[in-house]
SEFIZA-3560 file (N, C-alpha, C; in Angstrom, 3 decimals):
REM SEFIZA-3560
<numar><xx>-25.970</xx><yy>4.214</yy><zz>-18.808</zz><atom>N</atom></numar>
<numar><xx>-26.386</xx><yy>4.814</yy><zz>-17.553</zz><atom>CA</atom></numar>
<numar><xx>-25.344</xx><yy>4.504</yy><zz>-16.482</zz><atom>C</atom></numar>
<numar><xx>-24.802</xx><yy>5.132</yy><zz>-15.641</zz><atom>N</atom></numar>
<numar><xx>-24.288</xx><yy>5.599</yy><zz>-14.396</zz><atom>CA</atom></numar>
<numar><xx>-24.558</xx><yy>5.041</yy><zz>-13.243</zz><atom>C</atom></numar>
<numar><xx>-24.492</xx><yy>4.061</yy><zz>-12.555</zz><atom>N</atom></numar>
<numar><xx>-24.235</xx><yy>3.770</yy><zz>-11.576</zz><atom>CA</atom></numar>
<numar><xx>-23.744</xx><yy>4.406</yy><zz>-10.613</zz><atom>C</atom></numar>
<numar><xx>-24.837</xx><yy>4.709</yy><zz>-9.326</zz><atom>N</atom></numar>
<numar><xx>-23.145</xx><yy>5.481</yy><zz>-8.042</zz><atom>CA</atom></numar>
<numar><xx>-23.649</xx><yy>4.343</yy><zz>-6.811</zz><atom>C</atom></numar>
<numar><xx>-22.840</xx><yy>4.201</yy><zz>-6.232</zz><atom>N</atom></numar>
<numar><xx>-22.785</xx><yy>3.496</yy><zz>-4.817</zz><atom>CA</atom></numar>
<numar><xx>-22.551</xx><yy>4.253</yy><zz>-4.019</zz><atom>C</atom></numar>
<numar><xx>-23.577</xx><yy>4.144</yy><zz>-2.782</zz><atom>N</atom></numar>
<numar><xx>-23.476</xx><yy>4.838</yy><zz>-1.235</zz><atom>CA</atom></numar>
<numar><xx>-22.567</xx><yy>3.924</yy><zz>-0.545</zz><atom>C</atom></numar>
<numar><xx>-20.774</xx><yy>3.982</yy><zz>-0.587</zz><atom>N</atom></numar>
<numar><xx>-20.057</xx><yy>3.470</yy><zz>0.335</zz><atom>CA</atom></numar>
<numar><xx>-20.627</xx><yy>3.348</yy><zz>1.986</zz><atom>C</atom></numar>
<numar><xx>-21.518</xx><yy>4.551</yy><zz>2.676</zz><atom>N</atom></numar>
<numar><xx>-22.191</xx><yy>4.635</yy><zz>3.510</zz><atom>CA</atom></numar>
<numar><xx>-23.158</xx><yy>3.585</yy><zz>3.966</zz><atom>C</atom></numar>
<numar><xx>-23.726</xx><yy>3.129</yy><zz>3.146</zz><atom>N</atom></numar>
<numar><xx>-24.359</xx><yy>2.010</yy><zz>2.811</zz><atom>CA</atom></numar>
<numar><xx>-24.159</xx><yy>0.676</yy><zz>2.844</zz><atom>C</atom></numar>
<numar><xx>-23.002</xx><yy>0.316</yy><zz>2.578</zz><atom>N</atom></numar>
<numar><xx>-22.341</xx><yy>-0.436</yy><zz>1.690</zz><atom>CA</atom></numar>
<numar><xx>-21.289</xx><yy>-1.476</yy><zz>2.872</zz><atom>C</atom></numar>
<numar><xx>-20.850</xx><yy>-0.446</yy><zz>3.925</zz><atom>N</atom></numar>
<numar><xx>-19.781</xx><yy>-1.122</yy><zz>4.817</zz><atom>CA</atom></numar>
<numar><xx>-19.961</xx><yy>-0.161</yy><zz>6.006</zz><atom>C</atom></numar>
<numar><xx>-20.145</xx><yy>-0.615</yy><zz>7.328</zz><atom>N</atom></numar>
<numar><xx>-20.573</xx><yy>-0.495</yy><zz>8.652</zz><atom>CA</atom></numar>
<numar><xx>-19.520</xx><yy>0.985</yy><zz>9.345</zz><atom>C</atom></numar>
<numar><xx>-19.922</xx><yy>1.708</yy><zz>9.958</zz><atom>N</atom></numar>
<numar><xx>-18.544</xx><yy>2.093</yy><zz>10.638</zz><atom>CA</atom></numar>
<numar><xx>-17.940</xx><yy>1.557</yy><zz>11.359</zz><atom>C</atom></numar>
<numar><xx>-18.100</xx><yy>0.726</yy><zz>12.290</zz><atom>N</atom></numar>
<numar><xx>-17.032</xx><yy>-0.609</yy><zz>12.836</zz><atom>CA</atom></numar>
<numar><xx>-16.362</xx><yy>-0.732</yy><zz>11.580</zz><atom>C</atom></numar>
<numar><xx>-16.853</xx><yy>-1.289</yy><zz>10.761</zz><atom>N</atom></numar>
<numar><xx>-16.062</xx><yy>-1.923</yy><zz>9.404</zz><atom>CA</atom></numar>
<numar><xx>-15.099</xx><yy>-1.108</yy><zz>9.072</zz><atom>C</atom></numar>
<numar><xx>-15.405</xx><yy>-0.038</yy><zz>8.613</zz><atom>N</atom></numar>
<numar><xx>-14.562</xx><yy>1.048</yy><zz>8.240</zz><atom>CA</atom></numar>
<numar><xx>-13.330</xx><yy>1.542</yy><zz>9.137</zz><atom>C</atom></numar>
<numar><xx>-13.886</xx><yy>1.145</yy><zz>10.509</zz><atom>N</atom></numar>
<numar><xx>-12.735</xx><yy>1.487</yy><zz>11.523</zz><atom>CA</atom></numar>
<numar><xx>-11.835</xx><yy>0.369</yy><zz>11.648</zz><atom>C</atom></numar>
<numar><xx>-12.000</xx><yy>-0.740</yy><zz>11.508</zz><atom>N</atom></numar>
<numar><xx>-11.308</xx><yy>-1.542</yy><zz>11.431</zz><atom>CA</atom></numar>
<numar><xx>-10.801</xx><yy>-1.285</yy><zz>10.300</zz><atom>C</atom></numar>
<numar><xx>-11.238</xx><yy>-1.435</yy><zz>8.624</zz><atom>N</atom></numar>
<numar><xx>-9.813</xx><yy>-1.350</yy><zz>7.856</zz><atom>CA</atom></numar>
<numar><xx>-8.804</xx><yy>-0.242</yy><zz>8.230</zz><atom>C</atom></numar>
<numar><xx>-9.442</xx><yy>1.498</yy><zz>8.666</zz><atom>N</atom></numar>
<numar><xx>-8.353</xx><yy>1.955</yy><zz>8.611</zz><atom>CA</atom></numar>
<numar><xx>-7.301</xx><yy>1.630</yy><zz>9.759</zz><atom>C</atom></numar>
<numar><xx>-7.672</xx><yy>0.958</yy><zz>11.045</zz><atom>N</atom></numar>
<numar><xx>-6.405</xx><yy>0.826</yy><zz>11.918</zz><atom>CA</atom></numar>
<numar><xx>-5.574</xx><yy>0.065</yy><zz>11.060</zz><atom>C</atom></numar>
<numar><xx>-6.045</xx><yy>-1.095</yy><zz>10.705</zz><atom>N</atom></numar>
<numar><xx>-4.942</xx><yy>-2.392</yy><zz>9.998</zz><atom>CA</atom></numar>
<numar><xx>-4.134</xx><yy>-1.521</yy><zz>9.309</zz><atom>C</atom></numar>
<numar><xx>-4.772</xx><yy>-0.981</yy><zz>8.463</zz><atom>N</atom></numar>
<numar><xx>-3.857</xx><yy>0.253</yy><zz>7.305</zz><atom>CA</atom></numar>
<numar><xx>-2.994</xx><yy>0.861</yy><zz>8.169</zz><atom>C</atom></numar>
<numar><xx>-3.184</xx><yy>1.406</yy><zz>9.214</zz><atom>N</atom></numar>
<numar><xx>-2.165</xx><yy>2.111</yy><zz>9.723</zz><atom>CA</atom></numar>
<numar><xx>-1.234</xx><yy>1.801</yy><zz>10.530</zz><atom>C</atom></numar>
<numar><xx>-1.581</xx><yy>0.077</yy><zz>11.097</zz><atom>N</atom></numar>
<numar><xx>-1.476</xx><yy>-0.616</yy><zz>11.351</zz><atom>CA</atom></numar>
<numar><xx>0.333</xx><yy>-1.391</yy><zz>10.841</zz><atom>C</atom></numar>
<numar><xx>-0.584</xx><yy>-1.304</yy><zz>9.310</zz><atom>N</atom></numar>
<numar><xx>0.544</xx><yy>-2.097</yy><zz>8.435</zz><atom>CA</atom></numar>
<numar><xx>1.797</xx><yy>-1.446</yy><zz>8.105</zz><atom>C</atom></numar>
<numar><xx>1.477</xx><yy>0.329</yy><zz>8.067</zz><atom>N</atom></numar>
<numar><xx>2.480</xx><yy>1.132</yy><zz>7.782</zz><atom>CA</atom></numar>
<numar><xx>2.606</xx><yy>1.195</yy><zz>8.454</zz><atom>C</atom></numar>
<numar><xx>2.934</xx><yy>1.045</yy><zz>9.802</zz><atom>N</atom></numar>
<numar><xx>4.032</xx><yy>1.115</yy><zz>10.814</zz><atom>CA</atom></numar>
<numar><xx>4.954</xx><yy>-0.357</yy><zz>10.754</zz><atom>C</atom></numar>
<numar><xx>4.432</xx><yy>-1.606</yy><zz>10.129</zz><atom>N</atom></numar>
<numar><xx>5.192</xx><yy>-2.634</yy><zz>10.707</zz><atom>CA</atom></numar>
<numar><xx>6.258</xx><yy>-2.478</yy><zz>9.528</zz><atom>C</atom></numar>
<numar><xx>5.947</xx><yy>-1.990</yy><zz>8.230</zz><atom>N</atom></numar>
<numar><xx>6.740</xx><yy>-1.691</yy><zz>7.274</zz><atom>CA</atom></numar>
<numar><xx>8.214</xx><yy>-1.487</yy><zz>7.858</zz><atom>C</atom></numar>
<numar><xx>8.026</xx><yy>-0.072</yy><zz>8.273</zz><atom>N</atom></numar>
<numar><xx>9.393</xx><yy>0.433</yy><zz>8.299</zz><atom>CA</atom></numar>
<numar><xx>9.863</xx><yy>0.299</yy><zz>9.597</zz><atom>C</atom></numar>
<numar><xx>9.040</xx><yy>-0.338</yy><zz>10.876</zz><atom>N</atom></numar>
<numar><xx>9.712</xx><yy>-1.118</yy><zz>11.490</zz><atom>CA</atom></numar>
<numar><xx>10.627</xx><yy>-2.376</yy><zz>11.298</zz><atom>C</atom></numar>
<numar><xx>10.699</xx><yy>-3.075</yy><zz>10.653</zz><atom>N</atom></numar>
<numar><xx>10.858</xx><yy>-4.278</yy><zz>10.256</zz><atom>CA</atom></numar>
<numar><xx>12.300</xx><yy>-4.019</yy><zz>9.629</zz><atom>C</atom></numar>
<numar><xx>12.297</xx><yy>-2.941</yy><zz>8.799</zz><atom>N</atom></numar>
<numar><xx>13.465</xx><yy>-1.974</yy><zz>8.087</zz><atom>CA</atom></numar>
<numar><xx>14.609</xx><yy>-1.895</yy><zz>9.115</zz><atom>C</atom></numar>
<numar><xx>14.062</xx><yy>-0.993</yy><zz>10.193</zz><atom>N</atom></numar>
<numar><xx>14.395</xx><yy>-0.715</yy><zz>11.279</zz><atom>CA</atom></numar>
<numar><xx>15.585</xx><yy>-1.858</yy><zz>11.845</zz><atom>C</atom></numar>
<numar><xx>14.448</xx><yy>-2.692</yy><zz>12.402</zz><atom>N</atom></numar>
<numar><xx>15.104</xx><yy>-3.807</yy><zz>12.590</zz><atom>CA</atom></numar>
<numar><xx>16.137</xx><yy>-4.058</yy><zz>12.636</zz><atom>C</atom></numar>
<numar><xx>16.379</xx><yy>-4.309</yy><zz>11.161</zz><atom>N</atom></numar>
<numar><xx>17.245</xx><yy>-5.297</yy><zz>10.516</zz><atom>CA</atom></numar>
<numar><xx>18.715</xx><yy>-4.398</yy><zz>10.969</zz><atom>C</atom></numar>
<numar><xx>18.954</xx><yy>-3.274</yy><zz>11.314</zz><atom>N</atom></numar>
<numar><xx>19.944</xx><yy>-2.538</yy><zz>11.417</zz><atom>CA</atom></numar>
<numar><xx>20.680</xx><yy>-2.898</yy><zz>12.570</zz><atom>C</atom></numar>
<numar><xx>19.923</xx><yy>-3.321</yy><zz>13.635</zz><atom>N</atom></numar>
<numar><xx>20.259</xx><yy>-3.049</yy><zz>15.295</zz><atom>CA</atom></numar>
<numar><xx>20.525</xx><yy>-4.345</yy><zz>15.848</zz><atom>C</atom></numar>
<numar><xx>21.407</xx><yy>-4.666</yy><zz>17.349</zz><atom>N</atom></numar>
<numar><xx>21.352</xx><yy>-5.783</yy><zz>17.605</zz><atom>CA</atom></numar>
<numar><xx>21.112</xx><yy>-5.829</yy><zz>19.049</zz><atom>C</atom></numar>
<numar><xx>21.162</xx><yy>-6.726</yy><zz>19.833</zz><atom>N</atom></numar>
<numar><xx>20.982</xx><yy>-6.523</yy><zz>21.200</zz><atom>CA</atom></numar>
<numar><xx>19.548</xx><yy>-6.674</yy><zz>21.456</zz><atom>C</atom></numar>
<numar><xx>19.634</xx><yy>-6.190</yy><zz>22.791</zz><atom>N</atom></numar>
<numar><xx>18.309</xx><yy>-6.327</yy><zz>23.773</zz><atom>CA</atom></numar>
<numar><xx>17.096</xx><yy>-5.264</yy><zz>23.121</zz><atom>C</atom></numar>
<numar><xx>17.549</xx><yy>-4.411</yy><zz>22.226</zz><atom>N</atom></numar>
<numar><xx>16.698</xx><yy>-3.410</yy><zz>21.569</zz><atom>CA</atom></numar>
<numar><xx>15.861</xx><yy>-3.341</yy><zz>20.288</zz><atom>C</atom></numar>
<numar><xx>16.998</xx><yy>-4.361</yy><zz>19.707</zz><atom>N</atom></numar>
<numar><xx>16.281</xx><yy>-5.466</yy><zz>18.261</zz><atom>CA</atom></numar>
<numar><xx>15.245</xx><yy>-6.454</yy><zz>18.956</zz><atom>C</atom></numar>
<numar><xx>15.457</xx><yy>-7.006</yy><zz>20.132</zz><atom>N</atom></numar>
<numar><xx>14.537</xx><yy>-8.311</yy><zz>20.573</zz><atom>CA</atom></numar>
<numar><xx>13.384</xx><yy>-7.586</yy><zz>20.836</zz><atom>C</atom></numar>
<numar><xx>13.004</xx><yy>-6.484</yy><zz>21.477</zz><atom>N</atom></numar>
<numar><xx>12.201</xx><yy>-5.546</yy><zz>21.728</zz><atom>CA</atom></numar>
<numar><xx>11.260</xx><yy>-4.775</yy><zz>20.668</zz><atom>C</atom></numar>
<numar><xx>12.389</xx><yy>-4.903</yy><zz>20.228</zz><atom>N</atom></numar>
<numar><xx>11.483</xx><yy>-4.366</yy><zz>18.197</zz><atom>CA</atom></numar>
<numar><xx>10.577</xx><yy>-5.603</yy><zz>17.893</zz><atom>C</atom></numar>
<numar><xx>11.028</xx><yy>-6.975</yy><zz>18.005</zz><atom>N</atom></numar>
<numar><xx>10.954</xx><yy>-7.333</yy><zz>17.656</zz><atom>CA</atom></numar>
<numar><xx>9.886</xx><yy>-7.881</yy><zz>17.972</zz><atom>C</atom></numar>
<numar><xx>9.360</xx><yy>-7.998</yy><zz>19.027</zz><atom>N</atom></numar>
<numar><xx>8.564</xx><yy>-8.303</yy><zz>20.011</zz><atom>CA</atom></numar>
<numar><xx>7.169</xx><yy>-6.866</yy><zz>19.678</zz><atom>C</atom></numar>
<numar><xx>7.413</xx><yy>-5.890</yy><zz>19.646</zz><atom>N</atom></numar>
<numar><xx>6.294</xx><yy>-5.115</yy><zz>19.354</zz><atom>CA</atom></numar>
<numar><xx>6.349</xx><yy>-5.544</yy><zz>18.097</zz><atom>C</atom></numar>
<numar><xx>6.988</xx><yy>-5.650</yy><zz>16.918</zz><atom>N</atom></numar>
<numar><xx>6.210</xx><yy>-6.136</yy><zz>15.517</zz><atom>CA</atom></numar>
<numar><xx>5.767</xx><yy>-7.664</yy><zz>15.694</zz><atom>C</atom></numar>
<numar><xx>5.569</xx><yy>-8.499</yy><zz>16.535</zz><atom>N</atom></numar>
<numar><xx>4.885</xx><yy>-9.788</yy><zz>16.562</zz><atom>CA</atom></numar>
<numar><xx>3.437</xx><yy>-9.259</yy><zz>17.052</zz><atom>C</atom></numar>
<numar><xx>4.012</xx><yy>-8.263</yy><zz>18.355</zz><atom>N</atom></numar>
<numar><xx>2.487</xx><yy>-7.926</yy><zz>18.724</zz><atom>CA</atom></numar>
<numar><xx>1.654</xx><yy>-7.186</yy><zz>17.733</zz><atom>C</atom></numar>
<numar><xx>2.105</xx><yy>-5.808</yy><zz>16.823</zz><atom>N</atom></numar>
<numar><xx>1.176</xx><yy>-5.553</yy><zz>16.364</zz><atom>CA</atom></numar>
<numar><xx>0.978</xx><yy>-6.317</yy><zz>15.284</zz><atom>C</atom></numar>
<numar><xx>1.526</xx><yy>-7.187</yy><zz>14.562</zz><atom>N</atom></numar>
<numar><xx>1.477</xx><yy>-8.407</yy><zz>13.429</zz><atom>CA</atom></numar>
<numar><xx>0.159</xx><yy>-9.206</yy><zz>13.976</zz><atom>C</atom></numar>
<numar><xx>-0.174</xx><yy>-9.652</yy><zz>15.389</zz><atom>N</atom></numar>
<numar><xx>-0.955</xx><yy>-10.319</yy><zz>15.699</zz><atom>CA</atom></numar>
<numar><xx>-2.358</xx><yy>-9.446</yy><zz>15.824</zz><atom>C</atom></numar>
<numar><xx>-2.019</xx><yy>-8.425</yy><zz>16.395</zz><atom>N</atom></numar>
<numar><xx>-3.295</xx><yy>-7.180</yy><zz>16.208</zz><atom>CA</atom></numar>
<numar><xx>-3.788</xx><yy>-7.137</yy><zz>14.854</zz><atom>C</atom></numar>
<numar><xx>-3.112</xx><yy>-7.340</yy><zz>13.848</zz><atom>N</atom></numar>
<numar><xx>-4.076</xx><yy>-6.959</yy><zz>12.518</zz><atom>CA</atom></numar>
<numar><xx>-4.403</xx><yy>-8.010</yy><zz>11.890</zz><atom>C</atom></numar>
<numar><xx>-3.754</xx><yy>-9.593</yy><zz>12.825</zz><atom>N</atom></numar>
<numar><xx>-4.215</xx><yy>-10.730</yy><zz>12.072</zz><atom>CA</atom></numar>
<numar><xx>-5.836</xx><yy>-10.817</yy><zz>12.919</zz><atom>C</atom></numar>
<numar><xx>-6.099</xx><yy>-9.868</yy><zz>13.862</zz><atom>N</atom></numar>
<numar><xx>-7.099</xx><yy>-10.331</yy><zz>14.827</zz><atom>CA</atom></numar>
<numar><xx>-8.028</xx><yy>-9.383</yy><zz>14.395</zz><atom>C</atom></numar>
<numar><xx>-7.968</xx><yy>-8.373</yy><zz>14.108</zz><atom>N</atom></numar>
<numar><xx>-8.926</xx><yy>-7.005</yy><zz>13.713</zz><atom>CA</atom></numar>
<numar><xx>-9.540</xx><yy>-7.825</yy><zz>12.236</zz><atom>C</atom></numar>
<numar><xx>-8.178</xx><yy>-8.460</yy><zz>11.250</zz><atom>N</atom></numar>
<numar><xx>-9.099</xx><yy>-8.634</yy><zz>9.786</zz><atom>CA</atom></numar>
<numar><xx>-9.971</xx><yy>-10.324</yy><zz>10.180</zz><atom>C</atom></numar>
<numar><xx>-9.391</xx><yy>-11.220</yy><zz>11.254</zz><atom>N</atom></numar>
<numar><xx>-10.292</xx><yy>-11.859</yy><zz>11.387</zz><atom>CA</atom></numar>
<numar><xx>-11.630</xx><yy>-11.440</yy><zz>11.937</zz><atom>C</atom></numar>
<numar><xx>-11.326</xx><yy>-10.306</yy><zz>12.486</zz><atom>N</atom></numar>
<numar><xx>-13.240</xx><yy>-9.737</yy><zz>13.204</zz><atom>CA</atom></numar>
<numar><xx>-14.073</xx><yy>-9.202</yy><zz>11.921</zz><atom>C</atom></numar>
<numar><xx>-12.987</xx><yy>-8.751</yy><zz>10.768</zz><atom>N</atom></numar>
<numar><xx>-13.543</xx><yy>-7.881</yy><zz>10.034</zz><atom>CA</atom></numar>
<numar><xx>-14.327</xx><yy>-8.624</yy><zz>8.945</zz><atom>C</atom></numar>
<numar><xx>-13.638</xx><yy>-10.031</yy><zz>8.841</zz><atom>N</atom></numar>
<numar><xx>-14.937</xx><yy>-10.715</yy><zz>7.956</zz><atom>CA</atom></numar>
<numar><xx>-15.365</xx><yy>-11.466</yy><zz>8.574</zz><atom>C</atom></numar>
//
C-alpha cells in the first residue's frame, strides 16, 4: 500500500518561505564569491561585505527555521 503525504500539512508557510529565500539566498552567494575572487580594490571589499551580510541573513533565517 501507498503512502502520500500532504507537504501542506506537513511544514508551515512561514516555513516554506523561509527555506525558499535561504535557497535563493545561497545561489546568489555562490557565484558571488566566484565573482570575487577576480577583482581588487574598494569594489572586492564591497563584495565582500554584501556576501558577509547575506551569509549572516541565512545563518539567521535557518536559525528561526528550526
Amino acid at each position: 500500500m501507498k503512502t502520500t503525504y500532504d507537504l501542506n500539512q506537513k511544514y508551515s508557510t512561514s516555513t516554506k518561505a523561509i527555506h525558499w529565500i535561504s535557497t535563493i539566498l545561497i545561489l546568489i552567494l555562490f557565484p558571488l564569491d566566484k565573482y570575487t575572487t577576480g577583482i581588487e580594490g574598494e569594489e572586492k571589499l564591497s563584495l565582500i561585505q554584501t556576501h558577509a551580510l547575506l551569509g549572516l541573513e541565512v545563518l539567521i533565517l535557518t536559525l528561526i527555521r528550526t
